[in-house]
PyMOL Python script that loads the backbone (N, CA, C, O; Angstrom):
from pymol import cmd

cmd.read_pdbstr("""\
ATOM      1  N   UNK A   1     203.432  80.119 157.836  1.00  0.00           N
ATOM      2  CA  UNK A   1     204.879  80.120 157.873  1.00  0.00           C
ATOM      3  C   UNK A   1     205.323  78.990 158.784  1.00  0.00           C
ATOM      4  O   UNK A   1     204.587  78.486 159.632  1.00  0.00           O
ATOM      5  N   UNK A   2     206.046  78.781 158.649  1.00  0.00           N
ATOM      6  CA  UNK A   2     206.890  76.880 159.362  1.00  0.00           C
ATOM      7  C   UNK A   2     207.954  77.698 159.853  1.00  0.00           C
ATOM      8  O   UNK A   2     208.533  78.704 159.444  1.00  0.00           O
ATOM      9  N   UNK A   3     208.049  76.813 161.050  1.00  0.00           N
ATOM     10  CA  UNK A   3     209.511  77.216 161.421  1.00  0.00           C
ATOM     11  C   UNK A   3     210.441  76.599 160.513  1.00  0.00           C
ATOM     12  O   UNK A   3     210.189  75.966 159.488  1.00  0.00           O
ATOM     13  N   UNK A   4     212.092  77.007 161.288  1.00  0.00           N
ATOM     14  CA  UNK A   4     212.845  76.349 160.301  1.00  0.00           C
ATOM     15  C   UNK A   4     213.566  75.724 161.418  1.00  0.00           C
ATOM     16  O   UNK A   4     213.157  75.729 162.579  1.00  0.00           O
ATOM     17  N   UNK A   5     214.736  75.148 160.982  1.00  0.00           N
ATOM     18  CA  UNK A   5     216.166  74.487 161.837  1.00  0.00           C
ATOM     19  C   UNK A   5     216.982  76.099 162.278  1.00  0.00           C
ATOM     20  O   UNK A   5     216.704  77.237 161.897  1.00  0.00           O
ATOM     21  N   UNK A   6     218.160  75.566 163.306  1.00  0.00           N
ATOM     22  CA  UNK A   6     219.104  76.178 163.497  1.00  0.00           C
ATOM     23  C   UNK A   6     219.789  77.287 162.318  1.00  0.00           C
ATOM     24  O   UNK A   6     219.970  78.468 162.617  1.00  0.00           O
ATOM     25  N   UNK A   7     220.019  76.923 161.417  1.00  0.00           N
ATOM     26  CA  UNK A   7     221.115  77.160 160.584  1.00  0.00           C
ATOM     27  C   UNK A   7     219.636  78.200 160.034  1.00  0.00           C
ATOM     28  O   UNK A   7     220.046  79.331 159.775  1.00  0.00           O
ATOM     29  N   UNK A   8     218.204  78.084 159.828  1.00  0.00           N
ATOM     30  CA  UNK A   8     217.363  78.988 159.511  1.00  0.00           C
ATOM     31  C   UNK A   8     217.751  80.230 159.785  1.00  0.00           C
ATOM     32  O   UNK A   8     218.109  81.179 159.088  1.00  0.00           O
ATOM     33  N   UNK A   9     217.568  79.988 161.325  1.00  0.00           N
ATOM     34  CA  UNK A   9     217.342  81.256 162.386  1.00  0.00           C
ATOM     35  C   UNK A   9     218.651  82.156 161.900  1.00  0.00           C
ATOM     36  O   UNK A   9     218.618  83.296 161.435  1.00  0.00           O
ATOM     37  N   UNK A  10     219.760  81.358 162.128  1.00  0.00           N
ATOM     38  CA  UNK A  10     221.076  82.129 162.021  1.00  0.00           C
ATOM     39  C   UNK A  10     221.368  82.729 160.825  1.00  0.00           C
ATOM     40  O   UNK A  10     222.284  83.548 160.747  1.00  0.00           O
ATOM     41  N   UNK A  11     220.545  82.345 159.673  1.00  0.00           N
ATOM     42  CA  UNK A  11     220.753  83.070 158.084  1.00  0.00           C
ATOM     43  C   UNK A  11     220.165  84.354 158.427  1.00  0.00           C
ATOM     44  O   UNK A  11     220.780  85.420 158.432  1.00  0.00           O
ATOM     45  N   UNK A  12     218.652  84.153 158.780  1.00  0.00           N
ATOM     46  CA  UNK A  12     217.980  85.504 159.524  1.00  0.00           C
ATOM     47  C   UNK A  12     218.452  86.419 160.000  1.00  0.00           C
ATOM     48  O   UNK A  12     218.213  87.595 159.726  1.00  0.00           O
ATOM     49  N   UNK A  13     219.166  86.012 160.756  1.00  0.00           N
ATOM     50  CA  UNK A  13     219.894  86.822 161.954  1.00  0.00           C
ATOM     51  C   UNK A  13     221.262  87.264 161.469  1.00  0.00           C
ATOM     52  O   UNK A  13     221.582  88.421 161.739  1.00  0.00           O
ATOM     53  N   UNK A  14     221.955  86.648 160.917  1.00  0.00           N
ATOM     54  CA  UNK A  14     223.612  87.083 160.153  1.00  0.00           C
ATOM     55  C   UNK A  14     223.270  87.919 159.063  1.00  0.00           C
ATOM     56  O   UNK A  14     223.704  89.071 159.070  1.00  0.00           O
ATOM     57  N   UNK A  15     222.345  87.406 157.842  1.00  0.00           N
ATOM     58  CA  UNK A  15     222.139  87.924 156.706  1.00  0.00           C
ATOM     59  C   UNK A  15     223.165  87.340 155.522  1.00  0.00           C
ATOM     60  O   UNK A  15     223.604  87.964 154.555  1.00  0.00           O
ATOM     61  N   UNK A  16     223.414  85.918 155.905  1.00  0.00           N
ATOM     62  CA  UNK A  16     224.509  85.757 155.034  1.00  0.00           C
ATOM     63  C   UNK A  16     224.287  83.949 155.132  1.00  0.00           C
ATOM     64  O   UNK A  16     223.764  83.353 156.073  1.00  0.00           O
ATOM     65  N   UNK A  17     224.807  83.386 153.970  1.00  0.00           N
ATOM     66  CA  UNK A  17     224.670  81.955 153.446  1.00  0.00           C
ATOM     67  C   UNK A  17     225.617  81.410 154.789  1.00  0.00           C
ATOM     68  O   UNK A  17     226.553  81.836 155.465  1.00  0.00           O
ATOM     69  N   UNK A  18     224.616  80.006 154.705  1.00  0.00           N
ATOM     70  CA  UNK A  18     225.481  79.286 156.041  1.00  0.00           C
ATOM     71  C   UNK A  18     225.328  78.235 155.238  1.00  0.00           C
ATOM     72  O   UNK A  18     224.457  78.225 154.368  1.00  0.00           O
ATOM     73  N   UNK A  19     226.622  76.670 155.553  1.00  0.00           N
ATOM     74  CA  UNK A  19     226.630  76.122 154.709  1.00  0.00           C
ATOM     75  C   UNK A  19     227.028  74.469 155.401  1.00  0.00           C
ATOM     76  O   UNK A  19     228.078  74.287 156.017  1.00  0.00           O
ATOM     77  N   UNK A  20     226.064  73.431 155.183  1.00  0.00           N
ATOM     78  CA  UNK A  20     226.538  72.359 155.682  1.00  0.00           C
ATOM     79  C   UNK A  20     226.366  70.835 155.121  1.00  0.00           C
ATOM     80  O   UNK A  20     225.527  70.423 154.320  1.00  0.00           O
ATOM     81  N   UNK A  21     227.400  70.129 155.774  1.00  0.00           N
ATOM     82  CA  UNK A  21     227.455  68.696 154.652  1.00  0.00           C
ATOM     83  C   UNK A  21     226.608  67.703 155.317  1.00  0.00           C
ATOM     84  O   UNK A  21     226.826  67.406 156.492  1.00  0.00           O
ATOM     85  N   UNK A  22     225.507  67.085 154.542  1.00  0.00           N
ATOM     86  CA  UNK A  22     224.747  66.294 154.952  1.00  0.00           C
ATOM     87  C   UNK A  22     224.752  64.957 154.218  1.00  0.00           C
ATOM     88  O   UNK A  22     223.867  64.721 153.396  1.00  0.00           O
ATOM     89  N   UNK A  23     225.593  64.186 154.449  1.00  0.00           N
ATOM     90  CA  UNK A  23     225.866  63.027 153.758  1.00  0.00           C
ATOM     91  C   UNK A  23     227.023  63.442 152.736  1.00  0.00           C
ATOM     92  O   UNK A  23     228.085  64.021 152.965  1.00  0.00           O
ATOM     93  N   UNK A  24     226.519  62.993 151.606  1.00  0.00           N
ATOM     94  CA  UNK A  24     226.791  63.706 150.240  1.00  0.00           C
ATOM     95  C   UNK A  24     226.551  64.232 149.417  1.00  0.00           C
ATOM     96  O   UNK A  24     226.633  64.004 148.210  1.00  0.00           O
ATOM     97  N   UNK A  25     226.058  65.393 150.258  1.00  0.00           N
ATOM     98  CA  UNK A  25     225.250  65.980 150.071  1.00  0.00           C
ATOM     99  C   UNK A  25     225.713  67.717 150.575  1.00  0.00           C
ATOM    100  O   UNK A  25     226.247  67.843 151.677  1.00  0.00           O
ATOM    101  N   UNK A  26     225.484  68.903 149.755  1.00  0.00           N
ATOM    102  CA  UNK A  26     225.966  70.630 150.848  1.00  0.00           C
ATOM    103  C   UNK A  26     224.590  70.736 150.597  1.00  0.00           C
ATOM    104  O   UNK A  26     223.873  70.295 149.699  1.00  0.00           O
ATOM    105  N   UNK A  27     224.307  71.681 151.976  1.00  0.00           N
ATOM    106  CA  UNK A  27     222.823  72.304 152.103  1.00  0.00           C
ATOM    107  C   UNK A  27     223.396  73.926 152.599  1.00  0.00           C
ATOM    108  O   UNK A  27     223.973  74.138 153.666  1.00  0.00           O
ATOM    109  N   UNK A  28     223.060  75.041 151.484  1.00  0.00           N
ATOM    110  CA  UNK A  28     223.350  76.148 151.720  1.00  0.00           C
ATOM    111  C   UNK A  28     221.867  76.877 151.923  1.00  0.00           C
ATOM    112  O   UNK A  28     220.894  76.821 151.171  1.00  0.00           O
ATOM    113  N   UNK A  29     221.976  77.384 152.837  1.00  0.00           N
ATOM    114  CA  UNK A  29     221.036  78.175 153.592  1.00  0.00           C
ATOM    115  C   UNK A  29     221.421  79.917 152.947  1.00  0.00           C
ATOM    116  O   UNK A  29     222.512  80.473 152.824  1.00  0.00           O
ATOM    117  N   UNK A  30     219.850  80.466 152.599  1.00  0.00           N
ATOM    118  CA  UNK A  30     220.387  81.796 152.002  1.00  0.00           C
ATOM    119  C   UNK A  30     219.506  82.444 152.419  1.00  0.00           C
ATOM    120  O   UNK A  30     218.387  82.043 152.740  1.00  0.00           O
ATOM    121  N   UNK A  31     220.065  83.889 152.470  1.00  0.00           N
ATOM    122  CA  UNK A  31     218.884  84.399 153.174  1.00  0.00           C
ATOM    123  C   UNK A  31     217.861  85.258 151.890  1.00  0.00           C
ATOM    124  O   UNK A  31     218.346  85.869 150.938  1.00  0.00           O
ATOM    125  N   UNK A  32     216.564  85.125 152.136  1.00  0.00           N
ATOM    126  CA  UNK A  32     215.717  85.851 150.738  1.00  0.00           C
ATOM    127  C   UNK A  32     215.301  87.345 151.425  1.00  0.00           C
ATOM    128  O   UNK A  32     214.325  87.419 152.171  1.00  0.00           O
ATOM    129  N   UNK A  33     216.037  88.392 151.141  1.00  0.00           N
ATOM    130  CA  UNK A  33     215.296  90.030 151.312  1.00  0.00           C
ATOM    131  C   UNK A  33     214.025  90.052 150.127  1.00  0.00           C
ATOM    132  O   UNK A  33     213.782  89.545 149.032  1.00  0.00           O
ATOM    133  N   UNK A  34     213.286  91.157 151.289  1.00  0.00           N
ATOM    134  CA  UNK A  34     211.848  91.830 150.176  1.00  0.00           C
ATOM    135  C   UNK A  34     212.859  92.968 149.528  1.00  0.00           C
ATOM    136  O   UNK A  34     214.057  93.025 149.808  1.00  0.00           O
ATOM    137  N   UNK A  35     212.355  93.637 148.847  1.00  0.00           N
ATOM    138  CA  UNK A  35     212.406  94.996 147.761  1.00  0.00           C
ATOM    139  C   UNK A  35     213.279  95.869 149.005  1.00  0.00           C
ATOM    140  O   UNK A  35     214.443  96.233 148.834  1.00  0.00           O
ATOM    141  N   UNK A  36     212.634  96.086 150.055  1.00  0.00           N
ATOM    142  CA  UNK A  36     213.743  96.946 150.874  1.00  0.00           C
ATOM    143  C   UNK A  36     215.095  96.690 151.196  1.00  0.00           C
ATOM    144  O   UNK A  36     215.935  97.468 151.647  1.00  0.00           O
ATOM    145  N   UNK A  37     215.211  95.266 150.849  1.00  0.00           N
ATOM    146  CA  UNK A  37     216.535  94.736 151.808  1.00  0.00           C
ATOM    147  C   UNK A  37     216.427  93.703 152.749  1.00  0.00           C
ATOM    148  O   UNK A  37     217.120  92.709 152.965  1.00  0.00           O
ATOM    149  N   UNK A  38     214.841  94.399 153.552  1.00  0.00           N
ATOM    150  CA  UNK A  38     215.195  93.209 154.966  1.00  0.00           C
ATOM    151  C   UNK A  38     214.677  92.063 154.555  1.00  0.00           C
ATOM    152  O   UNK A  38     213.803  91.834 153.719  1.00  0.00           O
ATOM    153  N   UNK A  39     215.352  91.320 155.276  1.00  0.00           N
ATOM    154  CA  UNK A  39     215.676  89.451 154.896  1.00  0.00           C
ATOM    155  C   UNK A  39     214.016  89.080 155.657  1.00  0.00           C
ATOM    156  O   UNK A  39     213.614  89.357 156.787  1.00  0.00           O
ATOM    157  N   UNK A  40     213.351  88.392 154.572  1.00  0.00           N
ATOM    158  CA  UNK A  40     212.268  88.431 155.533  1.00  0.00           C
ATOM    159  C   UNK A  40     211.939  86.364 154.827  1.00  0.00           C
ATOM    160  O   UNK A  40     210.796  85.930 154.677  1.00  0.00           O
ATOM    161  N   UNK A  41     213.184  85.530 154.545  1.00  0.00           N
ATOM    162  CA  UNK A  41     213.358  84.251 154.657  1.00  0.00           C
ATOM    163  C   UNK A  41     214.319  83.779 154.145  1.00  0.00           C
ATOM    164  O   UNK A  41     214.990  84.325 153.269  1.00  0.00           O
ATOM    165  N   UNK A  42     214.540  82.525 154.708  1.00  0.00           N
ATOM    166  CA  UNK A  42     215.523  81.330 154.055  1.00  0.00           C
ATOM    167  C   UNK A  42     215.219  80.479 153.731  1.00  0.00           C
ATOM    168  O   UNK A  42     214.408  79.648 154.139  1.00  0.00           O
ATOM    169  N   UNK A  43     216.393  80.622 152.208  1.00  0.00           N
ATOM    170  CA  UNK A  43     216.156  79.373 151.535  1.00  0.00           C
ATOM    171  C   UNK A  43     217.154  78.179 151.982  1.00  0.00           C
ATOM    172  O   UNK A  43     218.267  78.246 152.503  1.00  0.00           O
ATOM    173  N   UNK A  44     216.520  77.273 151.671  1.00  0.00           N
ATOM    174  CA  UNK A  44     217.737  75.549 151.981  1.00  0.00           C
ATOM    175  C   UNK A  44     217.859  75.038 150.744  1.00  0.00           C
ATOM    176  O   UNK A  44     216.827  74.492 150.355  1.00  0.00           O
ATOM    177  N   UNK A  45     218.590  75.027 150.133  1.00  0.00           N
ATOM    178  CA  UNK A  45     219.718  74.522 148.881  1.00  0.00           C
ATOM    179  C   UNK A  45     219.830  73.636 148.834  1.00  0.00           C
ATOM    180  O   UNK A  45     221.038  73.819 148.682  1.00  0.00           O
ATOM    181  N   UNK A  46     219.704  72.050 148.793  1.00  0.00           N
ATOM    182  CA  UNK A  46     220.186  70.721 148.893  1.00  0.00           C
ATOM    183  C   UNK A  46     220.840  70.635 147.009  1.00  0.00           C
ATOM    184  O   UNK A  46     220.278  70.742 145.919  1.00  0.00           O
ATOM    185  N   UNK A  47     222.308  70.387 147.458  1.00  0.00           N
ATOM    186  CA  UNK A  47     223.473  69.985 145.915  1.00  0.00           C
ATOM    187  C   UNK A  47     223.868  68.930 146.402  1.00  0.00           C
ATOM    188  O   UNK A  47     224.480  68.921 147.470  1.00  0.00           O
ATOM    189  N   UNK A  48     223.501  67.435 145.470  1.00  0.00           N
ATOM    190  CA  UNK A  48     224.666  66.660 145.616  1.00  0.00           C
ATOM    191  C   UNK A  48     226.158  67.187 145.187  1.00  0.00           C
ATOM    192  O   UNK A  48     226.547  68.061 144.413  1.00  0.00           O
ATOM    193  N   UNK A  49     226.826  66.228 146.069  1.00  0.00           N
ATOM    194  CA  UNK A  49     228.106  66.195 145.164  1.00  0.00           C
ATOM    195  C   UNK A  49     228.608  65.555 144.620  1.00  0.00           C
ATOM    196  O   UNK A  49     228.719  64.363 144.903  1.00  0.00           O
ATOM    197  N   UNK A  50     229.176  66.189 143.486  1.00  0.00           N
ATOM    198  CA  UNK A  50     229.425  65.284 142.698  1.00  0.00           C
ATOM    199  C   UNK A  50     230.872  64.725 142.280  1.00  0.00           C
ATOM    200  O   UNK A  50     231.458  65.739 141.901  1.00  0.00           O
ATOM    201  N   UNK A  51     231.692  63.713 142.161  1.00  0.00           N
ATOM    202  CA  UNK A  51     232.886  63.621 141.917  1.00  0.00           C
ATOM    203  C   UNK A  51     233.572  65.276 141.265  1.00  0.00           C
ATOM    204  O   UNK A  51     232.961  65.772 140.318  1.00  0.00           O
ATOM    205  N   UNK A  52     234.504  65.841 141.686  1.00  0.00           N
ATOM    206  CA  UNK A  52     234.789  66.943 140.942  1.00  0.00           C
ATOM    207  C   UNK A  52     234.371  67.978 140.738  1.00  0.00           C
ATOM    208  O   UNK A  52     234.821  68.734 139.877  1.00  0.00           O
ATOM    209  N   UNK A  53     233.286  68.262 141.593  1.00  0.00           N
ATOM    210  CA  UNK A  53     232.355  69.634 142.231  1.00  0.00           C
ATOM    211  C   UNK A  53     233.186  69.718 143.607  1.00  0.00           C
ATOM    212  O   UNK A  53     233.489  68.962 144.531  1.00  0.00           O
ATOM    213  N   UNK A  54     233.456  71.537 143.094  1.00  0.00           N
ATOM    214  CA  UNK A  54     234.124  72.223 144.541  1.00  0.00           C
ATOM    215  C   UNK A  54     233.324  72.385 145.636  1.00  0.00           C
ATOM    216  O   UNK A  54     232.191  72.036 145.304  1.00  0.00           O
ATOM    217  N   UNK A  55     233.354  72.864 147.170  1.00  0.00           N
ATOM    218  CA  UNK A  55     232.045  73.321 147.795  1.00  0.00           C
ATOM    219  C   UNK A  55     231.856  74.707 146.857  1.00  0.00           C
ATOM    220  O   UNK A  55     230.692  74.889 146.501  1.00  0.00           O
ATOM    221  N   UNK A  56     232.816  75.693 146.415  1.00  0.00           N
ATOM    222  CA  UNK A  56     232.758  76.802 146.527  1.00  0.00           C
ATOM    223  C   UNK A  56     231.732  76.767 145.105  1.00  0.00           C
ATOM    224  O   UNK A  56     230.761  77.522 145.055  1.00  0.00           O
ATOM    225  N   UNK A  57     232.060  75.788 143.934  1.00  0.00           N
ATOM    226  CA  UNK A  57     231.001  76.151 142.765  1.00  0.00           C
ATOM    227  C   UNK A  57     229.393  75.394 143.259  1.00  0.00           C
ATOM    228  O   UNK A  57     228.387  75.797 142.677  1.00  0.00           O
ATOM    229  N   UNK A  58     229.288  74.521 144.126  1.00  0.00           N
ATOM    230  CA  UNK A  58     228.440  74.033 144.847  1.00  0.00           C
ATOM    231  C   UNK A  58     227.615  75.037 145.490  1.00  0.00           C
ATOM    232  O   UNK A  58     226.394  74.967 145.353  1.00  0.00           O
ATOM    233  N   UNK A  59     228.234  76.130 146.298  1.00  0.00           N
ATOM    234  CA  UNK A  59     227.737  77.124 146.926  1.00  0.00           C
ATOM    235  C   UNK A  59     227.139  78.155 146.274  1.00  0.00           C
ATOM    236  O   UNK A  59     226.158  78.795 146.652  1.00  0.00           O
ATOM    237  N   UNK A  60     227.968  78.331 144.971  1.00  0.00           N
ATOM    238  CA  UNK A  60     227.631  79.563 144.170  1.00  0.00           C
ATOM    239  C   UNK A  60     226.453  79.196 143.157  1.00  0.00           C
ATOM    240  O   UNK A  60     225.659  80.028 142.717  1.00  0.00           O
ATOM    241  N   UNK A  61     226.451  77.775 142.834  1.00  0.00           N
ATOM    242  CA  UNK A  61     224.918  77.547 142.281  1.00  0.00           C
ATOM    243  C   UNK A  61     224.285  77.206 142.849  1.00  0.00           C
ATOM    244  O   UNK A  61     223.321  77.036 142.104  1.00  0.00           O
ATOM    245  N   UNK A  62     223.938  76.826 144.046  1.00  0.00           N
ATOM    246  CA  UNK A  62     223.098  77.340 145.454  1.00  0.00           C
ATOM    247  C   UNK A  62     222.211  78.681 145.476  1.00  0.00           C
ATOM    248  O   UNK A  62     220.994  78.838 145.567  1.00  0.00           O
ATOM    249  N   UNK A  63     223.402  79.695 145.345  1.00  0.00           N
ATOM    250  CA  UNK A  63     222.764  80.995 145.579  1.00  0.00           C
ATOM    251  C   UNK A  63     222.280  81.595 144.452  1.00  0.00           C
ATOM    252  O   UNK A  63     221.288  82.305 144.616  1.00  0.00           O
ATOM    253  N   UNK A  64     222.813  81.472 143.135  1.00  0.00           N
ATOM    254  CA  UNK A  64     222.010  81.701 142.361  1.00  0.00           C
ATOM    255  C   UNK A  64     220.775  80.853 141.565  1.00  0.00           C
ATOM    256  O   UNK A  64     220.251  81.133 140.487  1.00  0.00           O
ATOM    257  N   UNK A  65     220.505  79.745 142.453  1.00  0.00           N
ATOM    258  CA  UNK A  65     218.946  79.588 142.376  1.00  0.00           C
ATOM    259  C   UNK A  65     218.446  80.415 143.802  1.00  0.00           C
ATOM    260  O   UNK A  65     217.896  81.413 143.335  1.00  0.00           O
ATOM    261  N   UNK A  66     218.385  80.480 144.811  1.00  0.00           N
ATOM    262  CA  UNK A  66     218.251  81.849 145.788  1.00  0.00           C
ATOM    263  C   UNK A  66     217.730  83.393 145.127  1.00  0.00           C
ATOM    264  O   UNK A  66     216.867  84.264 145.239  1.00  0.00           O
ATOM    265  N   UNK A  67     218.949  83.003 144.371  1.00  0.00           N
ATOM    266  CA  UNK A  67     218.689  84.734 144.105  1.00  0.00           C
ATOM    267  C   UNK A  67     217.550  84.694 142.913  1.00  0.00           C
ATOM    268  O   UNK A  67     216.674  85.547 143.054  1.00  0.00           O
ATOM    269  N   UNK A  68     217.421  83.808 141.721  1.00  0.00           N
ATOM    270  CA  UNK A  68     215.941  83.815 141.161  1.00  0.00           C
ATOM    271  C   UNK A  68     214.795  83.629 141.670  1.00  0.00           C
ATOM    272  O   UNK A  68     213.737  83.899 141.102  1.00  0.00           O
ATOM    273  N   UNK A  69     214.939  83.038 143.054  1.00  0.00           N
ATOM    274  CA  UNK A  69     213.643  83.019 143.779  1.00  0.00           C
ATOM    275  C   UNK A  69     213.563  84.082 144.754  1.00  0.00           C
ATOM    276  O   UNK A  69     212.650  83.988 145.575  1.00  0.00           O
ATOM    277  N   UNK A  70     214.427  85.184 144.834  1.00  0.00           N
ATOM    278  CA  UNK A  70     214.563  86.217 145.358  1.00  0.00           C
ATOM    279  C   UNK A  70     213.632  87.011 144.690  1.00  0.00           C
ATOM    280  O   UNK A  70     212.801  87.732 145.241  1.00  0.00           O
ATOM    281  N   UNK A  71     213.804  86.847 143.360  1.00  0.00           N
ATOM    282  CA  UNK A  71     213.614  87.984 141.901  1.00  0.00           C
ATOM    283  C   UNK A  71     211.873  87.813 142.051  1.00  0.00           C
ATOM    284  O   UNK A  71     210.951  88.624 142.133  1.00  0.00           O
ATOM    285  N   UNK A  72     211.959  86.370 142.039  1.00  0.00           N
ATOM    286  CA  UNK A  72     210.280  86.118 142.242  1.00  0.00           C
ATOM    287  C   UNK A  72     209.342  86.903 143.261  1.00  0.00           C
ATOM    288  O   UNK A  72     208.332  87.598 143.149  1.00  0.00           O
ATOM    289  N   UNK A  73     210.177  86.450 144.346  1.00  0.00           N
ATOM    290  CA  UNK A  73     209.030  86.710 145.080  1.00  0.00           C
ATOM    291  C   UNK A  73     209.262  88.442 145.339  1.00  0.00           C
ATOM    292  O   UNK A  73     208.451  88.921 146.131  1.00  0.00           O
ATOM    293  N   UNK A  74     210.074  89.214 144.873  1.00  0.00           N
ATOM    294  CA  UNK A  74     210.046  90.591 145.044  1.00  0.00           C
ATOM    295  C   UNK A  74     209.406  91.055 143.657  1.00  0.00           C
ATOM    296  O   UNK A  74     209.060  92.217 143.446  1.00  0.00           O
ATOM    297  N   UNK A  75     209.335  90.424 143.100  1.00  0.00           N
ATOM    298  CA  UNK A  75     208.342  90.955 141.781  1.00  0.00           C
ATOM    299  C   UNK A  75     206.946  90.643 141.747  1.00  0.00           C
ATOM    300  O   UNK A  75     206.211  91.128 140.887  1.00  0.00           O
ATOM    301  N   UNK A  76     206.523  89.830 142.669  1.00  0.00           N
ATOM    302  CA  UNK A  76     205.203  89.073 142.960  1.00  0.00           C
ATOM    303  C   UNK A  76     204.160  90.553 143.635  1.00  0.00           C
ATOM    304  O   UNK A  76     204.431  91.244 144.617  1.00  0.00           O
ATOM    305  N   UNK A  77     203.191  90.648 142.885  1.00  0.00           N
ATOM    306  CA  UNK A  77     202.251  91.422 143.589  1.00  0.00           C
ATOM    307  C   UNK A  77     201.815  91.801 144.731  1.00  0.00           C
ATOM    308  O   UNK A  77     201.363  92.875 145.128  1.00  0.00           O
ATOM    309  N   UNK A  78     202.077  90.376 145.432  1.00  0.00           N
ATOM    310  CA  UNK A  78     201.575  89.926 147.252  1.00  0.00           C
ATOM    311  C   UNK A  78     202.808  89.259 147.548  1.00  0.00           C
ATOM    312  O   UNK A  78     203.370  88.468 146.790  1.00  0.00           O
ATOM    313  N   UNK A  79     203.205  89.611 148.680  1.00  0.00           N
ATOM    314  CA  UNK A  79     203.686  88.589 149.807  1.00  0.00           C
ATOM    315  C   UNK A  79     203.093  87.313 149.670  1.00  0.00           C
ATOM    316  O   UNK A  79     201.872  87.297 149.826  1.00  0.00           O
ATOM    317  N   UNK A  80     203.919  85.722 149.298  1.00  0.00           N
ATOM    318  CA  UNK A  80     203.344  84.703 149.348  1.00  0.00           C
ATOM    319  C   UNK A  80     203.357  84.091 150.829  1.00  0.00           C
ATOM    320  O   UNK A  80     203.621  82.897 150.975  1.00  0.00           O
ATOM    321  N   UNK A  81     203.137  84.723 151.674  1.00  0.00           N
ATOM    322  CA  UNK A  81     203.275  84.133 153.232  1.00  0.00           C
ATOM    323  C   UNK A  81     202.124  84.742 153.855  1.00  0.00           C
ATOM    324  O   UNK A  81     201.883  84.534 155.044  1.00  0.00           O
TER     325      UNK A  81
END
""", "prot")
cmd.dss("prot")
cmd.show_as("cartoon", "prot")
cmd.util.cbc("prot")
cmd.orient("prot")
């Protein structure tokens, strides 16, 4: 397991998408729960932007690649960590 940045820790710890502009670029941070609930990682999102992309539809297809790799790894036999 790797550490992460700031904005890691704090997805961990809040339980909720944190969201920031890196160039031109949003990087949404999400948090991934096991089968119980508890958040046991975060994901980092890198979306360009693009002329005429909102943050908010930026954010929301962010999280739903999150949430298919949520699906994954709670359907996965083993813990991949």
């Amino acid at each position: 397991m790797t550490q992460g940045g700031p904005e890691d820790l704090r997805v961990m710890t809040i339980g909720q998408s944190v969201v920031l502009r890196e160039g031109k670029n949003l990087d949404v941070t999400t948090p991934i729960p096991d089968r119980t609930g508890r958040i046991v990682a975060a994901a980092g999102i890198t979306l360009p932007e693009d002329p005429g992309s909102s943050e908010e539809t930026l954010v929301k297809e962010a999280e739903e690649i999150a949430h298919e790799l949520t699906v994954e790894i709670q359907e996965a036999k083993r813990t991949p960590w």
